[in-house]
Each structure stands twice: as structure tokens, then as C-alpha cells.
ZAPAMAR-25988 format. One record per residue: residue number from 1; x, y, z of N, C-alpha, C in turn. Coordinates in steps of 0.05 Angstrom, whole numbers. Layout:
# ZAPAMAR-25988
+-----+--------+--------+--------+--------+--------+--------+--------+--------+--------+
:  nr :    n.u :    n.v :    n.w :   ca.u :   ca.v :   ca.w :    c.u :    c.v :    c.w :
+-----+--------+--------+--------+--------+--------+--------+--------+--------+--------+
: NUM :      X :      Y :      Z :      X :      Y :      Z :      X :      Y :      Z :
...
+-----+--------+--------+--------+--------+--------+--------+--------+--------+--------+
END
This chain:
# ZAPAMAR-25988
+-----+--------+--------+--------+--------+--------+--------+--------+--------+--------+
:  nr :    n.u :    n.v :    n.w :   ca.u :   ca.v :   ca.w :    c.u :    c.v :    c.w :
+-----+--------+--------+--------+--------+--------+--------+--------+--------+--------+
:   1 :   -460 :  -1695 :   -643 :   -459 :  -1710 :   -668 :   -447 :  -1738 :   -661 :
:   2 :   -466 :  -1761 :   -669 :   -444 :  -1782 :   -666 :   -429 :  -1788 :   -698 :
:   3 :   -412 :  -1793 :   -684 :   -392 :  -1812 :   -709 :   -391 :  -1844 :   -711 :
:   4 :   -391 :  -1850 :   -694 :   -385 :  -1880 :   -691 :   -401 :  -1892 :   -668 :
:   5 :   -403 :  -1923 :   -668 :   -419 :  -1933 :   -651 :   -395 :  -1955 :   -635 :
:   6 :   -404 :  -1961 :   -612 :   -379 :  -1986 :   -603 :   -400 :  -2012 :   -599 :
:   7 :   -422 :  -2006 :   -588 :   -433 :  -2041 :   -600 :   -440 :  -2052 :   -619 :
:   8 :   -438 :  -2074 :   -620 :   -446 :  -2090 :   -642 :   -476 :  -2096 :   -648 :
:   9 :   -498 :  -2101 :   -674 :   -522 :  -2102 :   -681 :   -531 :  -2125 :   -653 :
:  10 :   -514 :  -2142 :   -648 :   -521 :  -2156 :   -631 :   -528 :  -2150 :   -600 :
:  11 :   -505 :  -2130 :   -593 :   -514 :  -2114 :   -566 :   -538 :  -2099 :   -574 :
:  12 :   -537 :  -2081 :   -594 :   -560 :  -2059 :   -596 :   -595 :  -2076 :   -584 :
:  13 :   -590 :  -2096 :   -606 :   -618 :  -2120 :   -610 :   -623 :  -2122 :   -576 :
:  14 :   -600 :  -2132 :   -554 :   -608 :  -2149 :   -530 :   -620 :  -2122 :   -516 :
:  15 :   -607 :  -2099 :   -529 :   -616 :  -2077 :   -500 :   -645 :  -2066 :   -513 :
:  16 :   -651 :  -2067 :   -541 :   -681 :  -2054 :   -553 :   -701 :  -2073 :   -535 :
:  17 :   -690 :  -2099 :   -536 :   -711 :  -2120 :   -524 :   -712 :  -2120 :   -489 :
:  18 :   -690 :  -2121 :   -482 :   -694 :  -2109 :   -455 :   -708 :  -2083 :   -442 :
:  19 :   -703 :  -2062 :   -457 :   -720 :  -2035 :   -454 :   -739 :  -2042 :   -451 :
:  20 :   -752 :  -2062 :   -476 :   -783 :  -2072 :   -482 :   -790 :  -2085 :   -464 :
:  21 :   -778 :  -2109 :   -454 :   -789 :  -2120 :   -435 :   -795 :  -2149 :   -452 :
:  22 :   -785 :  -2151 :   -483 :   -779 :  -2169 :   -494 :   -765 :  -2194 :   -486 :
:  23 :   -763 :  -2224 :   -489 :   -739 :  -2238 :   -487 :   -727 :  -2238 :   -516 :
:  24 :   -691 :  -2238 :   -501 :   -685 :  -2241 :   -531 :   -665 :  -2273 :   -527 :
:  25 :   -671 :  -2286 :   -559 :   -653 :  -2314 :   -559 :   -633 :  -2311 :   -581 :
:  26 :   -613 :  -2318 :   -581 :   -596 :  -2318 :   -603 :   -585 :  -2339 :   -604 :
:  27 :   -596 :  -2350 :   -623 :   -584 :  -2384 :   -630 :   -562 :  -2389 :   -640 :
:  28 :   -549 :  -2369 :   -656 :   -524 :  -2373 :   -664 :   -505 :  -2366 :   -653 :
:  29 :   -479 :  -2390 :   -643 :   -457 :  -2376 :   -637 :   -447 :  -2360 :   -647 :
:  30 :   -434 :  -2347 :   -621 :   -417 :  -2322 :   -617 :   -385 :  -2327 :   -634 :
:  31 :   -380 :  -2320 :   -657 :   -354 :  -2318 :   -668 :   -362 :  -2327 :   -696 :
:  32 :   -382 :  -2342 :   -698 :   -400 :  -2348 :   -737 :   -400 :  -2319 :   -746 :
:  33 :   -380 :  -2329 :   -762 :   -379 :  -2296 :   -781 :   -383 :  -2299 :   -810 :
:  34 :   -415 :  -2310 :   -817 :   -403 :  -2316 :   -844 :   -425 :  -2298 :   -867 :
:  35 :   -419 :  -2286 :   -890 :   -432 :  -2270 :   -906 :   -450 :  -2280 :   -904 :
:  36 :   -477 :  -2255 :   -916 :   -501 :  -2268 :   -913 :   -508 :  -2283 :   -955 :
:  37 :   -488 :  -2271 :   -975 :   -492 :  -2278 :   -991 :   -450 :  -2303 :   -999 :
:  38 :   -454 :  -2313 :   -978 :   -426 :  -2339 :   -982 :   -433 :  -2362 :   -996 :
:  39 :   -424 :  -2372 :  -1007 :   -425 :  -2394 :  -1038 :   -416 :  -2425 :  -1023 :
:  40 :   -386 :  -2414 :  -1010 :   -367 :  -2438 :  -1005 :   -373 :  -2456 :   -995 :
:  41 :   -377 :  -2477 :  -1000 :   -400 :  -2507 :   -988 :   -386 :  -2514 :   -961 :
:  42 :   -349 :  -2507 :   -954 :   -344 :  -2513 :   -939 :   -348 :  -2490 :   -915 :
:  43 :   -343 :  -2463 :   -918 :   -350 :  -2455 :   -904 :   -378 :  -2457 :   -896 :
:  44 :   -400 :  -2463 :   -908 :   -429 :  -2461 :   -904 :   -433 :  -2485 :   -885 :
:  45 :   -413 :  -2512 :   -891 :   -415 :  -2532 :   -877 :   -409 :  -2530 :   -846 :
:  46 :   -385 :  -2506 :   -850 :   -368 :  -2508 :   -821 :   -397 :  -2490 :   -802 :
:  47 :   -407 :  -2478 :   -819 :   -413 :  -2453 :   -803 :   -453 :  -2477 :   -783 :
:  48 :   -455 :  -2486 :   -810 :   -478 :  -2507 :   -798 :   -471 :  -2524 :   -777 :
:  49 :   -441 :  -2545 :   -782 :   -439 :  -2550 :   -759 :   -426 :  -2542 :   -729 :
:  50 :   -421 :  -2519 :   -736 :   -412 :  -2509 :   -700 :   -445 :  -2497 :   -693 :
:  51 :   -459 :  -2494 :   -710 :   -486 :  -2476 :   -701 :   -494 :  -2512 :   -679 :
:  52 :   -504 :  -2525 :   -707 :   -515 :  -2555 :   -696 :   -495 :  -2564 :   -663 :
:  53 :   -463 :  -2557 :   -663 :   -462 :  -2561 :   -639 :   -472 :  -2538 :   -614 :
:  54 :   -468 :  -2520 :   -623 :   -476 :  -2503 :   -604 :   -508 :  -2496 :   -591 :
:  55 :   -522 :  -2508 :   -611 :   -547 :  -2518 :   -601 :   -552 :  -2543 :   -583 :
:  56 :   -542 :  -2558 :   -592 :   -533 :  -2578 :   -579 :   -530 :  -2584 :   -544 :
:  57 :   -504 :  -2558 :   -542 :   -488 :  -2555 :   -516 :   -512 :  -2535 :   -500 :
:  58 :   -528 :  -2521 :   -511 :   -552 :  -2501 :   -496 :   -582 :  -2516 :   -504 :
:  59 :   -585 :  -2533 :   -503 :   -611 :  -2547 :   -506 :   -631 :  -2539 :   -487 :
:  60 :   -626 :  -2531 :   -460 :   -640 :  -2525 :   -442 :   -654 :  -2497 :   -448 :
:  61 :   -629 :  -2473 :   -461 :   -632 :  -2450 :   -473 :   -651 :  -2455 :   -497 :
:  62 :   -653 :  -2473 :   -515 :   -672 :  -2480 :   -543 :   -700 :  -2487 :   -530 :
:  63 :   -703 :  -2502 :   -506 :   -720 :  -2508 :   -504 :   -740 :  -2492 :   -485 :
:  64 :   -723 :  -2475 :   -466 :   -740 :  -2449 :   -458 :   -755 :  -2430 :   -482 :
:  65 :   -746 :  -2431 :   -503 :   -753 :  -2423 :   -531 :   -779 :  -2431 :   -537 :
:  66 :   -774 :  -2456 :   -533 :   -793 :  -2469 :   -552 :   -822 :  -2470 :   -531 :
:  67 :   -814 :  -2468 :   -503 :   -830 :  -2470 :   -481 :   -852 :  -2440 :   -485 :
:  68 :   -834 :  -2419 :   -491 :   -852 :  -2390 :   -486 :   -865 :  -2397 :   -520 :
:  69 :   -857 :  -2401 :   -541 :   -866 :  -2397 :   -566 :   -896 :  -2411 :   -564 :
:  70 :   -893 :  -2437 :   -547 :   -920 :  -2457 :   -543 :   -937 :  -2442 :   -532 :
:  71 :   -928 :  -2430 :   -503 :   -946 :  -2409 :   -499 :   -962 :  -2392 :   -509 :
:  72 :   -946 :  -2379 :   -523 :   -951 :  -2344 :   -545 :   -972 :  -2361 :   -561 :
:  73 :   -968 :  -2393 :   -570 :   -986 :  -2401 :   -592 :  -1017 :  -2408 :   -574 :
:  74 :  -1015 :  -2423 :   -554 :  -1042 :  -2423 :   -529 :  -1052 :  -2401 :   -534 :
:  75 :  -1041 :  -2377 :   -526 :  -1059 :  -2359 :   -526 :  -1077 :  -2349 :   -544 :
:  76 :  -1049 :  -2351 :   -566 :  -1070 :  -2336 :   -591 :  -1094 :  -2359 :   -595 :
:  77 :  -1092 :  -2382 :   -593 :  -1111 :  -2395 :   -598 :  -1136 :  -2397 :   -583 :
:  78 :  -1126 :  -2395 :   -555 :  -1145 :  -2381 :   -531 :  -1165 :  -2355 :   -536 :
:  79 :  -1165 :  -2332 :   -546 :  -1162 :  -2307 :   -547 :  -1186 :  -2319 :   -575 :
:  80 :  -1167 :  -2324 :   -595 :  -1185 :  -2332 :   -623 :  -1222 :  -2348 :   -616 :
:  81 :  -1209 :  -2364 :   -600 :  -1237 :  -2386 :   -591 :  -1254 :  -2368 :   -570 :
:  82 :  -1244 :  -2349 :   -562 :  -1254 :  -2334 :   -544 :  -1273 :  -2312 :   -555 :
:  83 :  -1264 :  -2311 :   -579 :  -1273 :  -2289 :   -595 :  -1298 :  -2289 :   -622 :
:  84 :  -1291 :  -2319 :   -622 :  -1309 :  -2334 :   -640 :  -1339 :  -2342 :   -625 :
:  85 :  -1330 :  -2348 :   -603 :  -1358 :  -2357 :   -585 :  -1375 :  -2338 :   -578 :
:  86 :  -1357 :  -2307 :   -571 :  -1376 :  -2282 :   -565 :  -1385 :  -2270 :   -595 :
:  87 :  -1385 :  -2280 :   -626 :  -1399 :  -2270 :   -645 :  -1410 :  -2294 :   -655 :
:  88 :  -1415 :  -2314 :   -640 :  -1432 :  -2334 :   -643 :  -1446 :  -2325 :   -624 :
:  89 :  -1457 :  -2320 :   -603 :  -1473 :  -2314 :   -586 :  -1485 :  -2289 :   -593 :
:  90 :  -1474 :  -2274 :   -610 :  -1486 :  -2245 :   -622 :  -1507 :  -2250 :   -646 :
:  91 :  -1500 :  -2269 :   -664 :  -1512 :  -2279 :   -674 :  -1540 :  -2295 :   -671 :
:  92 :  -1535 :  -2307 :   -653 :  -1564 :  -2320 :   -649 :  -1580 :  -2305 :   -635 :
:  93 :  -1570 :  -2281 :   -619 :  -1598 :  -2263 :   -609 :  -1607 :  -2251 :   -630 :
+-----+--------+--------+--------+--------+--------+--------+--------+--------+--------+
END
């Protein structure tokens, strides 16, 4: 029986995606603890700007991001045009 767990949603997430063979990114710093339904303009402020710095300080990390996502989008668009041309050619026989 378990009772209790010792990692956090955040360890669980890195090791489901590692099993998978997934990458995983987590943009938000480590210690942002803020409700997901919080009102307080200042806390909402504080919590935007340590994110904005901490993106900031890992830009290299955002932009490997943005490098595989461009990818994943090539392809699908690859794959799509690929797929369009072989029922265009079905068509005209």
C-alpha cells in the first residue's frame, strides 16, 4: 500500500518524460509558489517578474525550446505536403 509520495508533480513530470524519451522544459523558476486561483496584483507582479528574470538568465535553455518546437513544426509541415502531393497524384490517374 502506498501512503505517501516524496516527489514533487515536478520530479514525477521529468522522470514520465525521461522513461518516454520525451524532453522536458520548465520555464518557471524553482521556488514560484503561487496559487493557481491568486488575486494579489503584487504577488502576481512579483511572481511575473522573477519568471521574466529567470528566463532571462537561461535564454540559451528558451532557445533550445524554441529550436526543437521549429523543428516538430518543419515536419509536420513536411509530412502534410508530403501527403497532399501523393492524393494529388491519385487523383489524376
Amino acid at each position: 500500500m502506498v501512503v505517501g509520495q516524496e516527489k514533487s508533480a515536478i520530479e514525477c513530470a521529468q522522470d514520465r518524460c525521461a522513461v518516454s524519451g520525451i524532453p522536458f522544459f520548465r520555464l518557471s523558476p524553482v521556488g514560484v509558489d503561487v496559487r493557481i486561483d491568486q488575486i494579489d496584483d503584487g504577488k502576481l507582479m512579483d511572481m511575473i517578474w522573477v519568471t521574466f528574470k529567470h528566463l532571462l538568465q537561461n535564454i540559451e535553455y528558451v532557445d533550445k525550446l524554441g529550436a526543437m518546437l521549429i523543428r516538430i513544426r518543419d515536419a509536420k509541415l513536411e509530412r502534410k505536403m508530403f501527403s497532399c502531393t501523393r492524393q494529388r497524384s491519385q487523383t489524376i490517374l
